[in-house]
TORKE-516829 format. One line per 5 residues: number of its first residue (from 1); their letters; for each residue x, y, z of N, C-alpha, C, O. Coordinates in nm, 2 decimals, padded with zeros to 4 digits, m for minus. Each point is the difference from the previous one (the first is absolute). Layout:
NUM> a> X,Y,Z,X,Y,Z,X,Y,Z,X,Y,Z ~ ...
***
This chain:
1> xxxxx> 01.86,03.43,m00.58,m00.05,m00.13,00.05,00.07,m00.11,m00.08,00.02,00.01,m00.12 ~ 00.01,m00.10,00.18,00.10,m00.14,m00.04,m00.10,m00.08,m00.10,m00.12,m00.02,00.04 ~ 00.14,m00.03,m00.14,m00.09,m00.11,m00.04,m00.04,m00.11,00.14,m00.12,m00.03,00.01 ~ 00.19,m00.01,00.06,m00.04,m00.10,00.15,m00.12,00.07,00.04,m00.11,m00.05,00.00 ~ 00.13,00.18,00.03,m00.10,00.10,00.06,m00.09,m00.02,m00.03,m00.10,m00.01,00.08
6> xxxxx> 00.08,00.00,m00.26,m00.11,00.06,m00.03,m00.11,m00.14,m00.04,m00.12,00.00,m00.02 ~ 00.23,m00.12,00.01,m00.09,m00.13,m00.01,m00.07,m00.04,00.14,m00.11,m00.05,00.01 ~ 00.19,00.08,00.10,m00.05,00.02,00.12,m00.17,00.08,00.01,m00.11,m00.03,00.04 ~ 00.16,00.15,m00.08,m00.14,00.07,00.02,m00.13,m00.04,m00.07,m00.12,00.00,00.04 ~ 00.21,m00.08,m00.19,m00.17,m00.08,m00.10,m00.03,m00.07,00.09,m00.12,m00.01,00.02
11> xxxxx> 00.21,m00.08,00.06,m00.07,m00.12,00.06,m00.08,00.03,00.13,m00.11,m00.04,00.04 ~ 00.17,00.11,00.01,m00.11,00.07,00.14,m00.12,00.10,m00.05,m00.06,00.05,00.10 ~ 00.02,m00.01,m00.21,m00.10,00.07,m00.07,m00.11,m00.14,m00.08,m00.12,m00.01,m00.01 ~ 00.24,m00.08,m00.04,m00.16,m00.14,m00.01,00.02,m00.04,00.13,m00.10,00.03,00.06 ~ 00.16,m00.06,m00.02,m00.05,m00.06,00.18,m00.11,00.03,00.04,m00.08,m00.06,00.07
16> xxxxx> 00.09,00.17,m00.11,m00.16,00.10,00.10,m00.13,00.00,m00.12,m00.12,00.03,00.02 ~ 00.17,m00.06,m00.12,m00.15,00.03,m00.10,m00.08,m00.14,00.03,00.06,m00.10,00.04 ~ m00.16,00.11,m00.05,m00.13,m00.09,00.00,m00.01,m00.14,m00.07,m00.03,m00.11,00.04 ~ 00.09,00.14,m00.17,00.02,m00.14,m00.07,00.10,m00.06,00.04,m00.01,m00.13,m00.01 ~ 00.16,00.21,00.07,00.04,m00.13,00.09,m00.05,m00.06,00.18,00.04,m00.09,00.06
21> xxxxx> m00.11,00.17,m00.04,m00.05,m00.08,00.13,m00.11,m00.08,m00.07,m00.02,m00.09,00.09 ~ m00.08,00.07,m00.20,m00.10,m00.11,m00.01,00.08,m00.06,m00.08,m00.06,m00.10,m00.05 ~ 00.18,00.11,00.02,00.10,m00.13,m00.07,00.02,m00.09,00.15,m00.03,m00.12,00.01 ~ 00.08,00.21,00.11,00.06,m00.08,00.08,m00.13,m00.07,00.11,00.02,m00.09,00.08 ~ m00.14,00.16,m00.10,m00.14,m00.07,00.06,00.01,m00.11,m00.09,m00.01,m00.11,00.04
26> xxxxx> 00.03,00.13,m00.17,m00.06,m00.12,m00.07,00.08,m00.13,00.02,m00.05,m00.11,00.00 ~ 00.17,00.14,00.01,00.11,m00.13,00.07,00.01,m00.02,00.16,00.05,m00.10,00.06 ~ m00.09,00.20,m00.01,m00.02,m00.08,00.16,m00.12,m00.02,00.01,m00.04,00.01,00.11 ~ m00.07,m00.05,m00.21,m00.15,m00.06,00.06,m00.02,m00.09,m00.12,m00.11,m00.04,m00.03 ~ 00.25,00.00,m00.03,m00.03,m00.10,m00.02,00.14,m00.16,00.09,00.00,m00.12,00.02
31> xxxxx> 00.08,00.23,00.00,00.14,m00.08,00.05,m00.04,m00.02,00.11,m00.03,m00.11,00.02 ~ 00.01,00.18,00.09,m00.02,m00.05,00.15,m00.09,m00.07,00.03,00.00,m00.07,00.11 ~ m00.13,00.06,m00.20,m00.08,m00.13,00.06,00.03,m00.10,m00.07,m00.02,m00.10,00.08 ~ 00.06,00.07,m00.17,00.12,m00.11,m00.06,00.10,m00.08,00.08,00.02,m00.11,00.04 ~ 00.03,00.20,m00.03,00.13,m00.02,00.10,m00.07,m00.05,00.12,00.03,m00.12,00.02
36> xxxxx> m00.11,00.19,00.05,m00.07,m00.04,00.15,m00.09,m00.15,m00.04,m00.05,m00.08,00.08 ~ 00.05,00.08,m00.18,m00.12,m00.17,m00.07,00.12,m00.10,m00.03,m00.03,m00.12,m00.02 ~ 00.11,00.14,00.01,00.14,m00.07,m00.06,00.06,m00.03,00.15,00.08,m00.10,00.03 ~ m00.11,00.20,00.04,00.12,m00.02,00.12,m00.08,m00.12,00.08,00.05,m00.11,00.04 ~ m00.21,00.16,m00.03,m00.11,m00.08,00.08,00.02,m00.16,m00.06,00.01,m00.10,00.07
41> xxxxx> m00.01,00.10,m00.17,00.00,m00.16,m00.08,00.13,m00.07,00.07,m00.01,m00.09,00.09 ~ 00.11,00.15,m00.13,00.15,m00.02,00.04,m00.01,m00.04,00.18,00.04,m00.10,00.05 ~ m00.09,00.17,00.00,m00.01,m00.05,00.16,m00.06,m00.06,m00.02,00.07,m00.10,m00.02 ~ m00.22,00.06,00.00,m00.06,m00.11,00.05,00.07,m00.15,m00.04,m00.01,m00.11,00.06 ~ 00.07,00.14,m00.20,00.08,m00.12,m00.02,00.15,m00.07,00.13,00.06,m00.10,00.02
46> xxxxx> m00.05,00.23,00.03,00.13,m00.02,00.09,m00.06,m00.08,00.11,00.02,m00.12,00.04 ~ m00.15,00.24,00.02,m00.07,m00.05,00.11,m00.05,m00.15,m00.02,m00.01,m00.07,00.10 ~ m00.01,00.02,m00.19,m00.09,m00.13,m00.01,00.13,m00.10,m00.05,m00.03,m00.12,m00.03 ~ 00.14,00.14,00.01,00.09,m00.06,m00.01,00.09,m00.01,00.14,00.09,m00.07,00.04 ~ m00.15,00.17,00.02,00.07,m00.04,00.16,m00.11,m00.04,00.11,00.04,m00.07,00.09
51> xxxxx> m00.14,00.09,m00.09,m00.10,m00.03,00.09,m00.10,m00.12,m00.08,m00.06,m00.06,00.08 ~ 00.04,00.04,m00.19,m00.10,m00.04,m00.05,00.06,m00.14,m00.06,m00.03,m00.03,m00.12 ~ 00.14,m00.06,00.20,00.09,m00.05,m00.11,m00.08,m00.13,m00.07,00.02,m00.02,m00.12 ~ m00.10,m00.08,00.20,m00.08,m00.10,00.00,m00.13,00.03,m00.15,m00.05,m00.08,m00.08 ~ 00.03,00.24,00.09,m00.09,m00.01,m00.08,00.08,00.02,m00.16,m00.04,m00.04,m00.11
56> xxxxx> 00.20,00.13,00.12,00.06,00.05,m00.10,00.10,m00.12,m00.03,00.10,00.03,m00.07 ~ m00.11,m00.18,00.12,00.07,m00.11,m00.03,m00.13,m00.08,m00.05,00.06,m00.09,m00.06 ~ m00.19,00.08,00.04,m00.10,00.01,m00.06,00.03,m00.05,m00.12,00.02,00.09,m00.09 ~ 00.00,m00.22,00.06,00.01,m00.05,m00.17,m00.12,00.02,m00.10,m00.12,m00.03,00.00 ~ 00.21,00.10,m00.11,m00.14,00.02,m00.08,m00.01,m00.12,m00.14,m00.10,m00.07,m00.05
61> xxxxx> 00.23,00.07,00.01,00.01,m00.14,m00.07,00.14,m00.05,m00.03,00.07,00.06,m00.08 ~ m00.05,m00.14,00.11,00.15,m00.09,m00.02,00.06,00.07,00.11,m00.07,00.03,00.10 ~ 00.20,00.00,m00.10,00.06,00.08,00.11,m00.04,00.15,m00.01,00.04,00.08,00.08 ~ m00.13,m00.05,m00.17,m00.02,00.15,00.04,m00.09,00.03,00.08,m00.11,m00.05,m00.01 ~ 00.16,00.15,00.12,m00.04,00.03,00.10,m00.06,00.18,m00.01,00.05,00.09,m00.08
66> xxxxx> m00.16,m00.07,00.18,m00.05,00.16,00.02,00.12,00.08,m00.05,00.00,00.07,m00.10 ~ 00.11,m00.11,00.21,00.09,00.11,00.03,00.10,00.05,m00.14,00.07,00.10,m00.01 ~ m00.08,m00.21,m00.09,00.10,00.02,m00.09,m00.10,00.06,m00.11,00.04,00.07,m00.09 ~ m00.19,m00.10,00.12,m00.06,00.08,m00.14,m00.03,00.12,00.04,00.00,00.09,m00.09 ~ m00.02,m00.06,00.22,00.03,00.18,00.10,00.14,00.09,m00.05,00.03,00.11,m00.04
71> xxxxx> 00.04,m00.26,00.06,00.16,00.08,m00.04,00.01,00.00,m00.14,00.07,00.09,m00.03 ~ m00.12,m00.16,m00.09,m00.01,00.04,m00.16,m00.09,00.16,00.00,00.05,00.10,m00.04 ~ m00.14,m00.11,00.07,m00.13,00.09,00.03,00.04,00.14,00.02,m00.07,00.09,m00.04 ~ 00.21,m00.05,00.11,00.08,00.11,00.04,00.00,00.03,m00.13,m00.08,00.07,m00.05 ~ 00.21,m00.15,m00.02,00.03,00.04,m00.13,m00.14,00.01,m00.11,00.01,00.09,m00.08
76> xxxxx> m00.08,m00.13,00.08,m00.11,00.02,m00.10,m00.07,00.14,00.05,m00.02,00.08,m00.09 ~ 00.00,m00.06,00.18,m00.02,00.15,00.07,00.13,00.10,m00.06,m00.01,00.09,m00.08 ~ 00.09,m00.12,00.13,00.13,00.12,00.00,m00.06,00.01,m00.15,m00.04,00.11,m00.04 ~ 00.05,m00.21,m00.03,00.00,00.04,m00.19,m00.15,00.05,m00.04,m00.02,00.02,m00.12 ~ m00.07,00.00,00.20,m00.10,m00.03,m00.05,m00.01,00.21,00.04,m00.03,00.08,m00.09
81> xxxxx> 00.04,m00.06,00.22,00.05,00.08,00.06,00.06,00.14,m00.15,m00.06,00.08,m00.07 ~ 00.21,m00.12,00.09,00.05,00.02,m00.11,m00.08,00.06,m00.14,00.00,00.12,m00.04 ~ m00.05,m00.21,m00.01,m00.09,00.02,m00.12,m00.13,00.09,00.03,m00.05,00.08,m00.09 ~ 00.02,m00.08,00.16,m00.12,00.09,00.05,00.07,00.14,m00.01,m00.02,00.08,m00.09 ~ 00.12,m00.06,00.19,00.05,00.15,00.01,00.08,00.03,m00.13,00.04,00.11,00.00
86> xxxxx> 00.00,m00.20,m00.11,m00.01,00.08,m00.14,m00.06,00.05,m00.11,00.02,00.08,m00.09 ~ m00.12,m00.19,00.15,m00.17,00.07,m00.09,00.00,00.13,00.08,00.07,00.09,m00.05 ~ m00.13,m00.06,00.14,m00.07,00.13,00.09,00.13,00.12,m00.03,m00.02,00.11,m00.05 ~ 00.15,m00.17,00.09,00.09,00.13,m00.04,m00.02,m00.01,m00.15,m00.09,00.08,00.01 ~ 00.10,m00.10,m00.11,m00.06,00.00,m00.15,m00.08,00.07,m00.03,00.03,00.09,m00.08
91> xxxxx> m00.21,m00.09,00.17,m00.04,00.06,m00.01,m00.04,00.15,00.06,m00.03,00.11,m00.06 ~ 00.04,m00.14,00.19,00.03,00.11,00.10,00.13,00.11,00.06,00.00,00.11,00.05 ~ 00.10,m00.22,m00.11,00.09,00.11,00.06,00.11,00.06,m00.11,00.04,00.12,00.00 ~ 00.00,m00.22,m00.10,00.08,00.04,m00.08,m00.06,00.12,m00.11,00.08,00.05,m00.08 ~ m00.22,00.01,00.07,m00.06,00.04,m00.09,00.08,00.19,00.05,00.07,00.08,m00.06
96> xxxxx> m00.15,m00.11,00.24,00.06,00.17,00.06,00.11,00.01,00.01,00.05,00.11,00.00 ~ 00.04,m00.27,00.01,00.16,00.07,00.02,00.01,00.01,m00.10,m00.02,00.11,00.04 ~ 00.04,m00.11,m00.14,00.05,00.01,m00.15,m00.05,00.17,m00.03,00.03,00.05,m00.11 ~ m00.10,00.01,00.19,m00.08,00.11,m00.07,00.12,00.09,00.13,00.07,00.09,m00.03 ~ m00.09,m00.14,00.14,00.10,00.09,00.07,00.14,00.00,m00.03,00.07,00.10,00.02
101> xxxxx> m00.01,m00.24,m00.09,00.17,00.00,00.01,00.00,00.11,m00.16,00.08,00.10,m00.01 ~ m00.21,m00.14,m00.12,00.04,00.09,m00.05,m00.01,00.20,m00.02,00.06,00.08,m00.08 ~ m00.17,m00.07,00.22,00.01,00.15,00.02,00.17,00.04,00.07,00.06,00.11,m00.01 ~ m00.01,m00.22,00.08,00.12,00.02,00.08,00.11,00.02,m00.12,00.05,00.11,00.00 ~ m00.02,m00.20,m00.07,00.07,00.00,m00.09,m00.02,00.11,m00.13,00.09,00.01,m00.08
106> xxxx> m00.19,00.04,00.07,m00.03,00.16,m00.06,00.04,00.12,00.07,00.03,00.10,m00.05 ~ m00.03,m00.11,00.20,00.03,00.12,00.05,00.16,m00.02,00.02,00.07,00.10,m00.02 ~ m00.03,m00.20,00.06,00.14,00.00,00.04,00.09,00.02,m00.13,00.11,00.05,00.02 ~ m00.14,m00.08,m00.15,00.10,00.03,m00.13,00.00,00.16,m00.01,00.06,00.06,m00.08
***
């Protein structure tokens, strides 16, 4: 058996163990409704920037208008966004991958 072989086989032997599928539950239940809350925000800003323009030209003070504190508001989301999913992987996810990369890296030496 080739070394290629045989890193191949570690990796399809955690593939199938338990701690990496509630690694990979624990990042798709927290990334997809993120994603789907990020995407939701993101349209309704498009939608109310194309249909809604009278209310998203809306002065709030001096020249600033709805539409440009919607359009800051992206970026404070994206970052805020951001910072959330490094706490949670911190806590949640980097603890099991570090336990799986280092059973991987024991069996493959």
């Amino acid at each position: 058996m080739t070394a290629r072989q045989h890193d191949s086989s570690v990796y399809e032997h955690i593939q199938g163990e338990e701690r990496f599928q509630e690694l990979k539950r624990r990042f798709r239940s927290w990334a997809f409704p993120m994603t789907a809350a990020f995407l939701a925000w993101y349209l309704l800003y498009v939608v109310l920037s194309a249909w809604a323009r009278d209310f998203m030209g809306t002065k709030v003070f001096g020249n600033i208008n709805v539409a440009l504190i919607f359009g800051l508001l992206q970026f404070v989301s994206t970052f805020l966004i951001a910072w959330a999913y490094s706490r949670y992987a911190e806590k949640k996810l980097d603890p099991v991958a570090d336990e799986i990369r280092h059973e991987a890296e024991g069996t493959t030496e």
